[in-house]
C-alpha positions as CSV (number, residue, x, y, z in Angstrom):
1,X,56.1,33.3,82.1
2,X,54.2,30.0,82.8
3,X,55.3,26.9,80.6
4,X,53.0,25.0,78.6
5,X,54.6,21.2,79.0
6,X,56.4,19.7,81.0
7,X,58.8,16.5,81.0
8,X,59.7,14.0,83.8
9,X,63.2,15.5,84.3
10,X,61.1,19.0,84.7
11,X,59.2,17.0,87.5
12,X,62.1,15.6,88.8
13,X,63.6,19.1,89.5
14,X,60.6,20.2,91.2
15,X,60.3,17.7,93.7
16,X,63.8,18.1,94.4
17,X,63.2,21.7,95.0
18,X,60.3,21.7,97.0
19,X,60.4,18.8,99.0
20,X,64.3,17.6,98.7
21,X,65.1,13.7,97.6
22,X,64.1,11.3,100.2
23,X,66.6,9.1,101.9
24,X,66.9,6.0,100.3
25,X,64.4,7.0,97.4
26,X,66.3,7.6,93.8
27,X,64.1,10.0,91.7
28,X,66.7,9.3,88.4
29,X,65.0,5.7,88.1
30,X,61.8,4.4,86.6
31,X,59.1,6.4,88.4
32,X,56.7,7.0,86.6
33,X,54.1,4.9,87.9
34,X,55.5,5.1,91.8
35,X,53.0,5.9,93.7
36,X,54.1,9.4,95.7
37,X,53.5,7.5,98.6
38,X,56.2,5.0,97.9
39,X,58.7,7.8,96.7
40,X,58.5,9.1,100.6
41,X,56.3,11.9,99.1
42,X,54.0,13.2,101.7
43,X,50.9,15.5,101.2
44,X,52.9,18.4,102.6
45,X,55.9,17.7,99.9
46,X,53.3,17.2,97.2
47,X,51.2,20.6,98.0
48,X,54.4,22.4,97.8
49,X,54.8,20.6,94.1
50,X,51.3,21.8,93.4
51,X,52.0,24.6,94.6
52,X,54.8,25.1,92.3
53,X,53.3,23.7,89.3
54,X,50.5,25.6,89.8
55,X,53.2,28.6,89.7
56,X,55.4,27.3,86.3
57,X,52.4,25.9,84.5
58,X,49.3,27.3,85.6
59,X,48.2,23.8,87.0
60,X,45.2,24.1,89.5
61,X,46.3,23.2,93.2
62,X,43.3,20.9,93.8
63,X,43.6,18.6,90.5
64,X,47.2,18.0,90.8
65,X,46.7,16.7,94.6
66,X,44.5,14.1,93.1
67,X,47.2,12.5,91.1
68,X,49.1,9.4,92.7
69,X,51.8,8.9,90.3
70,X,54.6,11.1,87.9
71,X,52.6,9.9,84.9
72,X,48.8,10.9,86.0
73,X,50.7,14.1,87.4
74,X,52.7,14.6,83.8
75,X,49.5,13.6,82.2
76,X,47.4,16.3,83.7
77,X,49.7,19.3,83.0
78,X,50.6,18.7,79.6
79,X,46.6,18.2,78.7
80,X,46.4,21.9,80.3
């Protein structure tokens, strides 16, 4: 069953899972307003997080590709 919100830990988790921890990037500190870019995330990792939110919280695919940061990502599944 899809969840309705979701918390930074939560994200944390599944970027871990879909797309592992990128060398020399630490996903425990302030990331918030990282840009994916900068966490090492690439457009392959973050459609596979889409792809998974869109899964777990019944996120569209297309809007969460737009987001550049955690927060606009967190922002946009919890206002769903």
């Amino acid at each position: 069953m899809p969840q309705s919100s979701i918390t930074l830990d939560d994200l944390r988790r599944i970027l871990r899972e879909g797309a592992g921890e990128i060398e020399g990037v630490r996903l425990d500190g302030d990331i918030l307003d990282s840009d994916f870019g900068d966490l090492g995330y690439d457009s392959i990792a973050l459609l596979e997080t889409a792809s998974r939110l869109s899964r777990e919280y019944r996120v569209e695919v297309d809007a969460a590709l737009e987001t550049r940061t955690p927060r606009e990502l967190l922002a946009l599944v919890n206002a769903g």
